[in-house]
TIDRENTI-775466 format. One record per residue (C-alpha): chain; residue in three letters; z, x, y. Coordinates in pm, whole numbers, plus 50000, padded with zeros to 5 digits. Layout:
residues N
<rec A,ala,<Z,X,Y>>
...
***
This chain:
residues 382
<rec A,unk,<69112,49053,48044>>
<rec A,unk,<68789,48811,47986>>
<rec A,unk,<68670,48457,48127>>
<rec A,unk,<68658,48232,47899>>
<rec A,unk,<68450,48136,47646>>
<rec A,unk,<68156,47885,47755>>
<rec A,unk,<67913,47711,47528>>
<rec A,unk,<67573,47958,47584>>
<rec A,unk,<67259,47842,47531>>
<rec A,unk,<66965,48068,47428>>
<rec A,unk,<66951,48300,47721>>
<rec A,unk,<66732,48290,47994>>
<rec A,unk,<66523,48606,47914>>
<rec A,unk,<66382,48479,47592>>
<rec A,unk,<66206,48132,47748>>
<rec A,unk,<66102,48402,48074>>
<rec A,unk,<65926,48607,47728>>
<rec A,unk,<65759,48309,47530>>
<rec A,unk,<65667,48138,47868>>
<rec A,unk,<65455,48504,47969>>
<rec A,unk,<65293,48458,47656>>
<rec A,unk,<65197,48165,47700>>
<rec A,unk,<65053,48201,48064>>
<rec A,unk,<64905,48502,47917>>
<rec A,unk,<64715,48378,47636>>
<rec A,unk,<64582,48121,47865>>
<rec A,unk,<64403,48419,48109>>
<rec A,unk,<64640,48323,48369>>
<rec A,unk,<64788,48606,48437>>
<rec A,unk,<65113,48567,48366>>
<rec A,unk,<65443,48589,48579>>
<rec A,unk,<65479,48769,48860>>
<rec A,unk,<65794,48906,48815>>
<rec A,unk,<66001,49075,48532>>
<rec A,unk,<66296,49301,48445>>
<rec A,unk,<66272,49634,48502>>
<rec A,unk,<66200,49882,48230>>
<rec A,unk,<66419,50196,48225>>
<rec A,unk,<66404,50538,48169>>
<rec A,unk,<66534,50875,48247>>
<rec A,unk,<66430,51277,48164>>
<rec A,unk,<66791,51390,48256>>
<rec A,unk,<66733,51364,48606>>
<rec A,unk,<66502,51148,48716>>
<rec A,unk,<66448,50734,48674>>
<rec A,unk,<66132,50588,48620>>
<rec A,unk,<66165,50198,48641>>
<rec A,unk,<65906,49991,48578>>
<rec A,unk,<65875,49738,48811>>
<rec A,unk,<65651,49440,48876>>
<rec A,unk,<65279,49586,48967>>
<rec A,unk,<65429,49957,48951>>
<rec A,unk,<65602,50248,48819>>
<rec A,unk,<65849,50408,49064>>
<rec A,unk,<66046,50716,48995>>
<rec A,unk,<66351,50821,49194>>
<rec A,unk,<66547,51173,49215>>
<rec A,unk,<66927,51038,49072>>
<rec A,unk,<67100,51321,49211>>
<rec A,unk,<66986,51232,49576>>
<rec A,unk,<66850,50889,49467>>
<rec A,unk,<66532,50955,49706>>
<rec A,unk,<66216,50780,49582>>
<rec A,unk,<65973,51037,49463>>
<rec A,unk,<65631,50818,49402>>
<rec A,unk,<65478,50507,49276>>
<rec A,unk,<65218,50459,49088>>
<rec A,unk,<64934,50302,49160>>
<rec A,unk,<65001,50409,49514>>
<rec A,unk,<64881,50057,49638>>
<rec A,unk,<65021,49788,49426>>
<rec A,unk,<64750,49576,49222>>
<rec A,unk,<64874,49230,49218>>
<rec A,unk,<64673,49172,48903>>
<rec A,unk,<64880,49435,48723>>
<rec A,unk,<65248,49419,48576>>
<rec A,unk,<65424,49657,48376>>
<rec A,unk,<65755,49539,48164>>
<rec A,unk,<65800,49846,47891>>
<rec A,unk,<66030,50150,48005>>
<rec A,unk,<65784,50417,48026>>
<rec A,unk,<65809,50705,47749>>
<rec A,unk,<65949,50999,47910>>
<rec A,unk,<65883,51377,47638>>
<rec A,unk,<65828,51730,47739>>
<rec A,unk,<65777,51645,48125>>
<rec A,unk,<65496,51380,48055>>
<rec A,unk,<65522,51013,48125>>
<rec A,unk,<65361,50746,47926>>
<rec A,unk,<65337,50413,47984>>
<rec A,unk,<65109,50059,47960>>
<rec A,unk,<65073,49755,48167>>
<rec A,unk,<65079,49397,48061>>
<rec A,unk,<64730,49325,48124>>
<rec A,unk,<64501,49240,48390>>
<rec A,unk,<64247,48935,48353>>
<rec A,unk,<63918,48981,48387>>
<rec A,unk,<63855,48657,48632>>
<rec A,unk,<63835,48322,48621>>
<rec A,unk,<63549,48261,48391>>
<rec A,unk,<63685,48516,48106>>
<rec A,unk,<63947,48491,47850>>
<rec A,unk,<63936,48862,47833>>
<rec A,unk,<64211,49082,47951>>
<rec A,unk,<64234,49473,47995>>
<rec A,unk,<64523,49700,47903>>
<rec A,unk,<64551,50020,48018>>
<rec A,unk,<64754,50318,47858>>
<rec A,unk,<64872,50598,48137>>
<rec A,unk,<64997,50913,48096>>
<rec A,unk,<65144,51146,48380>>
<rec A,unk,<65308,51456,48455>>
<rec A,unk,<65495,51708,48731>>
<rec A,unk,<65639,51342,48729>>
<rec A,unk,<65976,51538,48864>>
<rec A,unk,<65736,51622,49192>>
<rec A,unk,<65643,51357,49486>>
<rec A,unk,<65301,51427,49384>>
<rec A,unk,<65266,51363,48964>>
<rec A,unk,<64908,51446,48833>>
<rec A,unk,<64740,51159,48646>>
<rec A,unk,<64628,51336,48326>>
<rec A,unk,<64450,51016,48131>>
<rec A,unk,<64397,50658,48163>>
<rec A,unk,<64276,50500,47829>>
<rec A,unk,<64131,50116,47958>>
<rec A,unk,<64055,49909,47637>>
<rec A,unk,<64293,50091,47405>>
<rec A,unk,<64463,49793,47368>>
<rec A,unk,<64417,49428,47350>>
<rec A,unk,<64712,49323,47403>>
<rec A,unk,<65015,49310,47647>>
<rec A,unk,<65246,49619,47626>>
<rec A,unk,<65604,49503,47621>>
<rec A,unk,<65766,49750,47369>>
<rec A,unk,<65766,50079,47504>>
<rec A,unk,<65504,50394,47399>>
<rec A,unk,<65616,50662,47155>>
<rec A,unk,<65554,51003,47198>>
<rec A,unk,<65605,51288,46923>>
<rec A,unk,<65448,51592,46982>>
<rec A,unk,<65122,51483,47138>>
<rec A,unk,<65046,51217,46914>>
<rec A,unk,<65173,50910,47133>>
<rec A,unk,<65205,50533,46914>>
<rec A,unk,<65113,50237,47110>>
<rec A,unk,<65259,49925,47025>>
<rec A,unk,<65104,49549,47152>>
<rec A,unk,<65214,49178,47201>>
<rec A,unk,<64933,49089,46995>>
<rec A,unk,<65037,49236,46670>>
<rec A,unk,<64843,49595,46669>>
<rec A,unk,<64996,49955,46660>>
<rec A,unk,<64735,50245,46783>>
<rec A,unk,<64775,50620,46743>>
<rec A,unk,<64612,50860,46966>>
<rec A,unk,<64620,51241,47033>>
<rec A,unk,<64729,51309,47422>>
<rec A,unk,<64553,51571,47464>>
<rec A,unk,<64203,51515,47331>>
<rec A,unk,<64263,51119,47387>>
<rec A,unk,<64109,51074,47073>>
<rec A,unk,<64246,50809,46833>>
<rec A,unk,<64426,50970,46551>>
<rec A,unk,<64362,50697,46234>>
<rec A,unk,<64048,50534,46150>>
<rec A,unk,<64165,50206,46304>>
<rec A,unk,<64492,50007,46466>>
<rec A,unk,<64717,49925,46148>>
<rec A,unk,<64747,49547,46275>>
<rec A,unk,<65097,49370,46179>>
<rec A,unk,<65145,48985,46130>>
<rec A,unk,<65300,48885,46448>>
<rec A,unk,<65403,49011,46813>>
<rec A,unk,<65557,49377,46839>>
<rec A,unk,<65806,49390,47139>>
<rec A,unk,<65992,49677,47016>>
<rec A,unk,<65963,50070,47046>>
<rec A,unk,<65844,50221,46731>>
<rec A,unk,<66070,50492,46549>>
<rec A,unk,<66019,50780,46412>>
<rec A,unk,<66099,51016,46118>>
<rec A,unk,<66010,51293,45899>>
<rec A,unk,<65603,51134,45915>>
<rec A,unk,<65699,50791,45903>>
<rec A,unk,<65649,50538,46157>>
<rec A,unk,<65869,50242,46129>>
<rec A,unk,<65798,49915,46352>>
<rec A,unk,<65973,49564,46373>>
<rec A,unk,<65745,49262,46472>>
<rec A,unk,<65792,48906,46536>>
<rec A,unk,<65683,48849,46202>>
<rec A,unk,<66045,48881,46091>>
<rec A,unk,<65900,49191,45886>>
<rec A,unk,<65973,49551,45930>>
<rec A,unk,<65669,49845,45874>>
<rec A,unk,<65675,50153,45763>>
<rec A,unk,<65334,50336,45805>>
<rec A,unk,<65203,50687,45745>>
<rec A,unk,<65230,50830,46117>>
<rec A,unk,<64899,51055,46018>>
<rec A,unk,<64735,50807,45819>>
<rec A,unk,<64827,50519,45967>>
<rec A,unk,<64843,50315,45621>>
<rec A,unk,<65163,50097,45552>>
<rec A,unk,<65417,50219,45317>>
<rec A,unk,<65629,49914,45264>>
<rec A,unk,<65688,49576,45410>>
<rec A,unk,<66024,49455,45410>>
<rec A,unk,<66075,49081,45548>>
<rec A,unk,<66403,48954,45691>>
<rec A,unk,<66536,48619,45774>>
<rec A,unk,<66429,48589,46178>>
<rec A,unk,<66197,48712,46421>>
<rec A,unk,<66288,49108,46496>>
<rec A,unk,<66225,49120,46899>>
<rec A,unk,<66393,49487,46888>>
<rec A,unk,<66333,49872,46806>>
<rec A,unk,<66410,49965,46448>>
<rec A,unk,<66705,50281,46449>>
<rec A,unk,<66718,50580,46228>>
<rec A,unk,<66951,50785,46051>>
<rec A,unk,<66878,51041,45804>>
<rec A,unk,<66779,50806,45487>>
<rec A,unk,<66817,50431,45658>>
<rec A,unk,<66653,50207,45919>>
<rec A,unk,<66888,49956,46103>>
<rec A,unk,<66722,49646,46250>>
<rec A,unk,<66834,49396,46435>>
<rec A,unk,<66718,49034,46351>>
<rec A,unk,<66689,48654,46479>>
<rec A,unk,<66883,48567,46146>>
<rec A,unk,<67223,48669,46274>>
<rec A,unk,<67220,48982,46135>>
<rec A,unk,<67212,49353,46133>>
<rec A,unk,<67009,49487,45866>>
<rec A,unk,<67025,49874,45703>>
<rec A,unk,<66702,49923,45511>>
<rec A,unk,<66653,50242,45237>>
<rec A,unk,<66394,50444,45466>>
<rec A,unk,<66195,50538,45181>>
<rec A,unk,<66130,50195,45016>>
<rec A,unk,<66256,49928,45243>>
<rec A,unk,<66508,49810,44990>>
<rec A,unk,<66815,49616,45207>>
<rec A,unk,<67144,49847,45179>>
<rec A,unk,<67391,49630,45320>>
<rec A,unk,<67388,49418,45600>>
<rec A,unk,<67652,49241,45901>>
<rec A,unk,<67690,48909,45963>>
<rec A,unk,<67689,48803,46324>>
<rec A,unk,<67775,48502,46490>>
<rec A,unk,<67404,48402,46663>>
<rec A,unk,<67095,48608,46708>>
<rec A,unk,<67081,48988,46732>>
<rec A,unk,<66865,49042,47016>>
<rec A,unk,<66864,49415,47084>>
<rec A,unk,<66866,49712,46917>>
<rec A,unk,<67153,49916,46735>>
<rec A,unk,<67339,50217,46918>>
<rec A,unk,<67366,50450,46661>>
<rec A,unk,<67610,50794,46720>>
<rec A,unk,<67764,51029,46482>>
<rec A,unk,<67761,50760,46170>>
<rec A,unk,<67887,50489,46374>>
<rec A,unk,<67635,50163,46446>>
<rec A,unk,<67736,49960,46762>>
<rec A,unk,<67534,49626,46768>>
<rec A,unk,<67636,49254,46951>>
<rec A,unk,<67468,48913,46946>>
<rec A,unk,<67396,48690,47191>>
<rec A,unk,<67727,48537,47240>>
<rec A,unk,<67916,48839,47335>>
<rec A,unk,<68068,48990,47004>>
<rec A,unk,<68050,49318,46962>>
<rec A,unk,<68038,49521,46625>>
<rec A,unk,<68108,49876,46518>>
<rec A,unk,<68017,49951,46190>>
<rec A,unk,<67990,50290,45920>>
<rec A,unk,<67598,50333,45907>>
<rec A,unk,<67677,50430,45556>>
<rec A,unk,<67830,50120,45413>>
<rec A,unk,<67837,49845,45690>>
<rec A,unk,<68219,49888,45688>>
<rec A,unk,<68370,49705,45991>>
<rec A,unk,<68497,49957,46214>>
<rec A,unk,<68594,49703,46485>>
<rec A,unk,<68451,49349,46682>>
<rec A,unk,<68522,49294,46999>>
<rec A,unk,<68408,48976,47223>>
<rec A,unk,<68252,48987,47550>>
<rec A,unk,<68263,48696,47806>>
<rec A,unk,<67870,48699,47835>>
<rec A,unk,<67545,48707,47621>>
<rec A,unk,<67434,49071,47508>>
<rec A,unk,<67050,49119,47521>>
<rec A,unk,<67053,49498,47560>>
<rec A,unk,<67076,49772,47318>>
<rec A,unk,<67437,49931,47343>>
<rec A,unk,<67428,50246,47539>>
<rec A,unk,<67666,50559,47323>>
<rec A,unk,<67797,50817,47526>>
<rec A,unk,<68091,51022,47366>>
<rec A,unk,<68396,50841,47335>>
<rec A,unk,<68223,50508,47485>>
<rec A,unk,<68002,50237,47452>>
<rec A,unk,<67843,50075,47741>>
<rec A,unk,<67697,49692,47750>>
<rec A,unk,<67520,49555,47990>>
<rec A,unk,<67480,49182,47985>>
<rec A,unk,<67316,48853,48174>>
<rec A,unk,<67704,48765,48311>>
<rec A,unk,<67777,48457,48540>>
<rec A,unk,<67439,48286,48548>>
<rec A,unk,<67631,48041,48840>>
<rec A,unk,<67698,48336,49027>>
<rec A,unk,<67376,48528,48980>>
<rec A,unk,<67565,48846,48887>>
<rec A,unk,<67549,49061,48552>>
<rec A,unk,<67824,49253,48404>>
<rec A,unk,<67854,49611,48267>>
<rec A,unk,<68144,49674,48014>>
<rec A,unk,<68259,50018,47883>>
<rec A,unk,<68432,50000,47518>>
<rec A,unk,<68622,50254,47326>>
<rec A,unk,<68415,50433,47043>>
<rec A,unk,<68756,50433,46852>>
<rec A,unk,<68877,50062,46861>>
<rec A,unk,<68635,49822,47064>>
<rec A,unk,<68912,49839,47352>>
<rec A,unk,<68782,49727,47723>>
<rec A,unk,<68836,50038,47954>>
<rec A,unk,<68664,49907,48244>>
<rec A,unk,<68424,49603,48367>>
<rec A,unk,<68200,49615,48673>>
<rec A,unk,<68014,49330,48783>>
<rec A,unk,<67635,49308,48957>>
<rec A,unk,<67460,49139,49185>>
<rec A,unk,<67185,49022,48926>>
<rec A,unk,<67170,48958,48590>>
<rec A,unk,<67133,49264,48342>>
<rec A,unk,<66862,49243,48081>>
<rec A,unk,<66743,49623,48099>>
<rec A,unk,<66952,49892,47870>>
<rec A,unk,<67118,50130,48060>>
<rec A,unk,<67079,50509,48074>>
<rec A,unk,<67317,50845,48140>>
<rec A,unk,<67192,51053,48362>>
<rec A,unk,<67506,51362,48441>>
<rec A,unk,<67836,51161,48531>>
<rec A,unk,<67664,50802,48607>>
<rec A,unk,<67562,50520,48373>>
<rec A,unk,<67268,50338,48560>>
<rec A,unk,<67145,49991,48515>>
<rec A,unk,<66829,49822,48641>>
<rec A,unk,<66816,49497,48756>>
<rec A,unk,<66562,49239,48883>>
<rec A,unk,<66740,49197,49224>>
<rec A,unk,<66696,49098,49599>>
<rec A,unk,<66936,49363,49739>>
<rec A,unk,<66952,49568,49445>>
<rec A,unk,<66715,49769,49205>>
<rec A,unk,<66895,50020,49057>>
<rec A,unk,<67294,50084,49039>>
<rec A,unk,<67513,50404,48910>>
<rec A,unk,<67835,50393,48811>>
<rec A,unk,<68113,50659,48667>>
<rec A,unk,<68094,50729,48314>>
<rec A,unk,<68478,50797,48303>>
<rec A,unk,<68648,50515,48558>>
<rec A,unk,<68366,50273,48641>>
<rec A,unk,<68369,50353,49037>>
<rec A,unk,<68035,50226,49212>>
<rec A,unk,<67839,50562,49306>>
<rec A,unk,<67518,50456,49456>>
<rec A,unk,<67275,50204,49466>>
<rec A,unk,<66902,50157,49522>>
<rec A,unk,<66692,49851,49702>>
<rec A,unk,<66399,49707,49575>>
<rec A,unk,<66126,49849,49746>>
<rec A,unk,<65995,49653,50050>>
<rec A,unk,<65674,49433,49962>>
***
């Protein structure tokens, strides 16, 4: 039912990460290529994708726009865009300001009729942030969170683009992650190895609570818990109201990605292919299971099934999507693609789609139920 085990090394994605850092702390730039960033409203995917946003129709799969319009070769955008109440929010990774400056600008976008071939471009906000934007945005309501590679988290109302605290709460190392949200708290995982939890009006930290590793992920919420995923091999649930560790899961290597979380249920894997199902309440194994290829994406719950995307065959080029059984951990079906798969998948009505950074293939769907191919999606011509 699975190759066979191989020796892994860290995985490919990380050294692409820390090397973009590098390059971009030096003004050069950067790469120019990345994974894509995905996202959906239901019924449309937005991918982020080297110098652009693109947003296709999945029913028809018929590209509806791009933004910019013309690609800028000095801009890249890695984060999924933040898709709430028909507006779309995203930031880019930076563009240098020339040769002779260290300086970079980031700039914050928000859109909407973004289900239209013609969205309207409600804001830009240049200079917001410092720093490259590799976790995704937050919206709630129309306060939208802003999270940067250089370690600051910004607040700002949409709709007056005014900034909502009295100044950036600033953390100790990178955040790559997505903030989350709940009942007024804001709760965000940095680099640091240290999880925050910060007034989302006030913007003033609440507790700290540092792990064993570097936290590259999103933190997850229940009602009263936060579940992080961490460099030390482990899965972490954290008391949301003082940080205080509940219980945690021992993996076997890091714990790149974020949790799934589903009706009290916490699906999490590490970068060697085992996958974990846990009670969010107590950490109780539910079930492991071990996949032939290094996880890097959060777990995807949909019903009665879990759905992993992973690098796959690195000698063949080709990724490898895997639906599990919410009940045991049982393989129901295993599709392979034609590029690596570092992007978390989405639903969208029947299909699960994955992004991929391809030369024949962007985007992919396949059948929730039996895994059958449905469509696919080129990369755009350059």
């Amino acid at each position: 039912m699975y190759a066979a085990k191989r020796s892994l090394k860290r995985p490919a994605i990380f050294v692409f990460l820390a090397a973009s850092f590098i390059l971009a702390a030096c003004g050069t730039g950067g790469t120019t290529s990345n994974w894509p960033g995905l996202s959906t409203d239901g019924a449309n995917l937005f991918v982020a994708y080297g110098p652009g946003i693109i947003a296709f129709e999945a029913e028809s799969q018929a590209k509806l726009w791009s933004y910019p319009e013309e690609p800028n070769s000095t801009l890249l955008f890695f984060a999924a865009p933040s898709v709430s109440d028909g507006q779309l929010v995203f930031g880019d990774y930076g563009a240098s300001q020339g040769m002779f400056s260290p300086r970079k600008v980031t700039t914050i976008y928000a859109l909407t009729d973004i289900g239209t071939r013609t969205p309207t471009v409600l804001w830009e906000q240049a200079d917001l942030a410092p720093g490259a934007i590799v976790g995704s945005p937050l919206q709630v309501g129309n306060i939208v969170y802003v999270v940067t590679g250089d370690n600051y988290v910004y607040a700002f109302d949409s709709e007056s683009q005014q900034m909502v605290w009295n100044e950036p709460f600033i953390a100790q190392g990178s955040i790559w992650g997505r903030p989350a949200y709940h009942e007024g708290i804001l709760f965000v995982n940095s680099l640091d190895d240290t999880v925050y939890a910060i007034d989302a009006q006030s913007g003033k930290e609440l507790w700290e609570s540092t792990l064993g590793g570097a936290i590259v992920s999103a933190p997850v919420t229940d009602v009263d818990l936060v579940f992080v995923s961490s460099f030390d091999h482990k899965l972490h649930a954290l008391e949301m109201a003082t940080g205080a560790e509940r219980w945690f899961v021992q993996a076997e290597d890091w714990v790149w990605s974020a949790p799934g979380y589903l009706d009290g249920t916490v699906v999490f894997a590490d970068i060697k292919g085992n996958v974990f199902a846990v009670d969010g309440e107590s950490g109780d194994e539910l079930w492991s299971q071990q996949l032939a290829y290094p996880v890097q994406t959060m777990p995807l719950l949909v019903g009665d099934k879990v759905y992993l995307a992973t690098e796959g065959d690195k000698e063949l080029g080709q990724g490898m999507l895997t639906a599990l059984s919410m009940a045991d951990g049982s393989t129901l079906w295993e599709k392979s693609t034609p590029a690596p798969l570092y992007t978390t998948p989405v639903a969208v009505g029947t299909d699960v789609v994955v992004a991929m950074q391809g030369e024949t293939t962007l985007l992919m769907a396949f059948d929730l139920e039996t895994g059958s191919k449905q469509w696919e999606i080129s990369p755009p011509q350059k």
